[in-house]
C-alpha positions as CSV (number, residue, x, y, z in Angstrom):
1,X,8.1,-19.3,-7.9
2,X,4.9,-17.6,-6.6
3,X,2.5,-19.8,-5.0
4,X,-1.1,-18.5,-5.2
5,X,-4.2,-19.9,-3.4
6,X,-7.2,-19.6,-6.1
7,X,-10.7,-19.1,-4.5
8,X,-13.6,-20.3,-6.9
9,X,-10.9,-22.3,-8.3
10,X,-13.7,-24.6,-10.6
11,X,-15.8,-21.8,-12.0
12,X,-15.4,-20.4,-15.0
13,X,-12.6,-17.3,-14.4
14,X,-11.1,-19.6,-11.9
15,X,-10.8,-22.4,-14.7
16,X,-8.8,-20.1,-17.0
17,X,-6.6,-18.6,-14.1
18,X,-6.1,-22.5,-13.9
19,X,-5.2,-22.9,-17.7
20,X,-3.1,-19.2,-17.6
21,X,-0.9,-20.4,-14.7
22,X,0.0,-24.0,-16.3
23,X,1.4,-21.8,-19.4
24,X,3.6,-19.5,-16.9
25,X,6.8,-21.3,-15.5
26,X,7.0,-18.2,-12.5
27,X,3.8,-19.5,-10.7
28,X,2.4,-22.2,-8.8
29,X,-1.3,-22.6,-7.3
30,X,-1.0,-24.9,-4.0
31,X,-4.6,-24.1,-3.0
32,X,-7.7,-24.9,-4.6
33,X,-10.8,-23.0,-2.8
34,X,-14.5,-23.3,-3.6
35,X,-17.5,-22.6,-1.5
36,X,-19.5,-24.8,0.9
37,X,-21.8,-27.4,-0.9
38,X,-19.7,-27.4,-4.1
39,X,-20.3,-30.7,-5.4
40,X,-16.6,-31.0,-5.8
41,X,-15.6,-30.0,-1.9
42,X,-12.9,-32.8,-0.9
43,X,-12.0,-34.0,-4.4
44,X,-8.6,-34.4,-5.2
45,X,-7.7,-32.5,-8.6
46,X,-4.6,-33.4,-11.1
47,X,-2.6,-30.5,-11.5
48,X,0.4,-29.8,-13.2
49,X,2.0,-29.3,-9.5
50,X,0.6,-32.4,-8.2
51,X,-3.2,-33.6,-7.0
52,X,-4.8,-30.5,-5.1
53,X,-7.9,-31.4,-2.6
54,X,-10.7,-29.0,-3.4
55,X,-11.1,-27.1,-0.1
56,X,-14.0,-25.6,1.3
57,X,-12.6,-23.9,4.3
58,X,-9.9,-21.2,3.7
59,X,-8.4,-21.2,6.4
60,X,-6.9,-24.8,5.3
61,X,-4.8,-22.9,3.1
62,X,-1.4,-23.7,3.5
63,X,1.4,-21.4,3.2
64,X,1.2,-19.3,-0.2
65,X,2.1,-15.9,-1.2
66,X,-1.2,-14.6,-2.4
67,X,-4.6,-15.8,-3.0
68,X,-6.6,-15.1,-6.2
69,X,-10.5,-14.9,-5.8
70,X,-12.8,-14.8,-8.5
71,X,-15.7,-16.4,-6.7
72,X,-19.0,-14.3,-5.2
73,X,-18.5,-10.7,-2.7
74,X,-19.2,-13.9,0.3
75,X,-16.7,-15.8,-0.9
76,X,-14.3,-12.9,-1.2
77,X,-15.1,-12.2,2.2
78,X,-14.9,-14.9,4.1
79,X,-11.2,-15.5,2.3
80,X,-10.1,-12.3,3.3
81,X,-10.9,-12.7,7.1
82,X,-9.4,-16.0,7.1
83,X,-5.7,-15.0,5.1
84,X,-5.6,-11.4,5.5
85,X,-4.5,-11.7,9.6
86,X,-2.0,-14.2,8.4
87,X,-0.1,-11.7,6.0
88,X,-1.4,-13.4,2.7
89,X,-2.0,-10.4,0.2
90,X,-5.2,-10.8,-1.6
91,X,-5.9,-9.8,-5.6
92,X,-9.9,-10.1,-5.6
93,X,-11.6,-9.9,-9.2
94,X,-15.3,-10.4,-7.9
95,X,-17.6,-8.0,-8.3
96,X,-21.1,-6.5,-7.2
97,X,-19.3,-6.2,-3.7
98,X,-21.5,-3.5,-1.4
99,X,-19.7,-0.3,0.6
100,X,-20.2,-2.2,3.3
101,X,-18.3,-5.1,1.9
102,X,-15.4,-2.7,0.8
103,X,-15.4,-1.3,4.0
104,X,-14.9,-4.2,5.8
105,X,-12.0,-5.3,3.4
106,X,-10.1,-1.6,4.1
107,X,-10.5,-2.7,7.7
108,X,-8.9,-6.6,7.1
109,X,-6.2,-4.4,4.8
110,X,-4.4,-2.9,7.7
111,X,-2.7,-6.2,7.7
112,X,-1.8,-7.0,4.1
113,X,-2.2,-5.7,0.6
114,X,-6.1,-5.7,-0.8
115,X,-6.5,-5.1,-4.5
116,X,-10.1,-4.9,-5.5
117,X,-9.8,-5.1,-9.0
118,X,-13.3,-4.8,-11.1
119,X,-11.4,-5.7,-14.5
120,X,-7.8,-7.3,-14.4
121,X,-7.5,-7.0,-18.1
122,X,-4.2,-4.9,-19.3
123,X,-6.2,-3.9,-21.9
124,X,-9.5,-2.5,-19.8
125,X,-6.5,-0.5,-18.1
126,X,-5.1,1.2,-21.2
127,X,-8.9,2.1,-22.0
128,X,-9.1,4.2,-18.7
129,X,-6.2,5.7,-19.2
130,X,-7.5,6.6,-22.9
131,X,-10.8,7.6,-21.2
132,X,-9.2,9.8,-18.9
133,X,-6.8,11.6,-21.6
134,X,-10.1,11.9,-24.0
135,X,-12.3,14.0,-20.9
136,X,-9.1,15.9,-20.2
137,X,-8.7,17.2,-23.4
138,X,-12.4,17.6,-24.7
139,X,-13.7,19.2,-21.7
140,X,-16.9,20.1,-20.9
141,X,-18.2,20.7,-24.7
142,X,-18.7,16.9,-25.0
143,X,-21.1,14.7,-23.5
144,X,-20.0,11.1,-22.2
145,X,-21.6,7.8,-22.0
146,X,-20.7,4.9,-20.9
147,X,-22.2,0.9,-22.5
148,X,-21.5,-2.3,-21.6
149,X,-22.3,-5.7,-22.7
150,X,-21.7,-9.4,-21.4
151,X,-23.2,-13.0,-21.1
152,X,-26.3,-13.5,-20.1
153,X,-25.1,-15.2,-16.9
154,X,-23.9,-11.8,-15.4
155,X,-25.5,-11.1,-12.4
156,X,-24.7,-7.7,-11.8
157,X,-25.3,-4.6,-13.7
158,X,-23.6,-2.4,-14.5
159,X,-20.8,-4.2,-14.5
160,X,-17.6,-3.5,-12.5
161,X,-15.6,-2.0,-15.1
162,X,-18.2,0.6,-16.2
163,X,-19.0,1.7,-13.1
164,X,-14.9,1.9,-12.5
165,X,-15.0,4.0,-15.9
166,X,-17.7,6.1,-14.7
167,X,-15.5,7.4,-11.8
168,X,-12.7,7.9,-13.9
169,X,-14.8,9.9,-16.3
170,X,-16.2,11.8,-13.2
171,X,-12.9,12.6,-11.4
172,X,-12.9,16.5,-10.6
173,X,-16.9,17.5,-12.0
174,X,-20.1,17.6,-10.6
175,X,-21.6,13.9,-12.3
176,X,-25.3,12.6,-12.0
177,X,-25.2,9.3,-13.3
178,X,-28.4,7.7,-15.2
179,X,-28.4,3.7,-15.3
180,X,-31.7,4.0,-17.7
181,X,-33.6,5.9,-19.2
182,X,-37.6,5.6,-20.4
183,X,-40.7,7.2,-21.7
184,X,-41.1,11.1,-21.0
185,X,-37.4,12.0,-19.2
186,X,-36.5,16.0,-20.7
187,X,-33.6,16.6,-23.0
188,X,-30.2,15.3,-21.1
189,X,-28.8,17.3,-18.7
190,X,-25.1,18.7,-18.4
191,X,-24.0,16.8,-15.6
192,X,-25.6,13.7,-16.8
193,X,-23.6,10.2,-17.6
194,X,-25.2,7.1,-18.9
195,X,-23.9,3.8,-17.6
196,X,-25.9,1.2,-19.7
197,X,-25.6,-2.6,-19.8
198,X,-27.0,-4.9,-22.2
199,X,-26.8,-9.2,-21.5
200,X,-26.8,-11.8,-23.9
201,X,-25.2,-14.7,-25.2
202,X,-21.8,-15.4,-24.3
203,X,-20.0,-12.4,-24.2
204,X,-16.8,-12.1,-22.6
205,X,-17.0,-8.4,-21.9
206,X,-17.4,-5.3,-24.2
207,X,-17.1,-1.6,-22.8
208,X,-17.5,1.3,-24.9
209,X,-16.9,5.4,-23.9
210,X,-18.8,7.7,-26.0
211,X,-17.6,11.4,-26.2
212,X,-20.6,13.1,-28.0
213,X,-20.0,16.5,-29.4
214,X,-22.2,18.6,-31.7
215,X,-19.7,18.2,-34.2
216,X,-18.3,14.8,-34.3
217,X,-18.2,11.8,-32.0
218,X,-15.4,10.2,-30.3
219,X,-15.7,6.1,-29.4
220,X,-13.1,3.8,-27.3
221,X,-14.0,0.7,-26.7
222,X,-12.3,-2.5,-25.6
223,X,-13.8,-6.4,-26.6
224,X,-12.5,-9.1,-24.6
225,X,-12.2,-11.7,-27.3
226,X,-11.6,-14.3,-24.6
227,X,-11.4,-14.7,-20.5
228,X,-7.6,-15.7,-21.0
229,X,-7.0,-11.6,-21.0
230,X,-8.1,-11.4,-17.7
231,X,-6.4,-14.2,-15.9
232,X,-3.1,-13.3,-17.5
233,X,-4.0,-10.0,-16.3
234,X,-4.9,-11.2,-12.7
235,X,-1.7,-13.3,-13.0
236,X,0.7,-10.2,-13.9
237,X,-1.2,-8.2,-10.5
238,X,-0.7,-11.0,-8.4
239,X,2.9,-11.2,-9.4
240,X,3.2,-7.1,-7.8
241,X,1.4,-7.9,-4.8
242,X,4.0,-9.8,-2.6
243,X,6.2,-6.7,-0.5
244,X,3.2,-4.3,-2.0
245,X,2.5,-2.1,1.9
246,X,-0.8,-3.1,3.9
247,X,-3.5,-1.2,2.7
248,X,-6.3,-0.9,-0.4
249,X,-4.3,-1.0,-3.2
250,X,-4.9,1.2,-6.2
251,X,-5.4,-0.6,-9.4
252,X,-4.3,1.9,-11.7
253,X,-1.0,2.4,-9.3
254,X,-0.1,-1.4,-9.8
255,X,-0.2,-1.2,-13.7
256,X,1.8,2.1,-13.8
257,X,4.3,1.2,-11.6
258,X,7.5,-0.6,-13.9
């Protein structure tokens, strides 16, 4: 039975991490973790394991095997410093974090296993590796731009996962990346790569790769149809993490491995 500790435990992601891990018999989540002032802080939560207090403070965590944080870079953060020296492996799904965020993380990692994970969807995985096999095999004869699209809530841009395909995409070449592009710019360049985002409604999370040749065009795109993807995703990585060596983890290194 793993038994997980779920940071931003009440939000939306954390919610359905919630829903995911009453549907999986191999899991447990003994800690519910939400940051100071939530309106729930001290409230004590039916679960299928038993009631759960909402905690504000991680390092009330008791004893767990790895912690799940889908909250904000802070919260990330400040769970990491307080479960990291004790040898509790971390999965964290939150974006927008800064260098100097990561950096501190690689630094907290010497004692446990980190995995920064942008997009913990199986199916966002399969697309990189698809990306990556397309640039391979087109070359340099085809232009490549990246779009994205999610809910209006977002507050980052571009999101996680595009900027993860953009690295991907730029693995080995020379890239210039272009987040927008308006009025009087020139014709694109060679090393040019869009990265786009558009907001709106409620969506989940759509990513699409454009290969752009003079002759044809290639698309791959994933749609997240629902959230559920990426906590049975986040589920499935947090399973791998337990006897995973200290260190920053490599995302595409925890999927591959079988």
């Amino acid at each position: 039975m793993l038994r997980i500790a779920l940071n931003g435990s009440l939000g939306r992601m954390g919610r359905m991490v919630l829903q995911a891990a009453e549907q999986d018999p191999e899991v447990r989540v003994d800690a519910l973790l939400e940051r100071p002032g939530h309106p729930e802080i001290g409230r004590r939560v039916a679960t299928p394991w038993g009631d759960r207090v909402v905690l504000a403070d991680p390092r009330e965590t008791p004893e767990v095997d790895v912690a799940i944080d889908f909250s904000r870079p802070e919260g990330a953060l400040t769970l990491a410093r307080a479960l990291a020296p004790r040898g509790i492996p971390l999965l964290i799904g939150t974006t927008g974090t800064s260098p100097e965020d990561r950096e501190e993380l690689a630094r907290l990692a010497v004692h446990v296993p980190i995995l920064l994970a942008s997009n913990t969807s199986l199916g966002v995985h399969v697309t990189r590796e698809l990306a990556r096999l397309a640039r391979q095999l087109l070359g340099p004869d085809y232009d490549v731009e990246i779009l994205e699209v999610h809910h209006r809530h977002k507050s980052d841009a571009p999101s996680g996962t595009a900027l993860a395909l953009a690295d991907v995409l730029g693995e080995g070449r020379e890239v210039r990346r272009v987040f927008g592009r308006e009025g009087t710019c020139g014709p694109r360049s060679p090393d040019e790569m869009g990265v786009m985002a558009l907001r709106g409604g409620e969506v989940v999370g759509d990513h699409t790769v454009f290969f752009l040749g003079e002759h044809d065009r290639i698309e791959i795109t994933h749609r997240a149809a629902s959230r559920m993807v990426l906590a049975r995703g986040a589920l499935a990585l947090a399973r791998r993490l337990p006897g995973w060596p200290p260190g920053m983890v490599d995302l595409r290194e925890v999927w591959n491995r079988r």
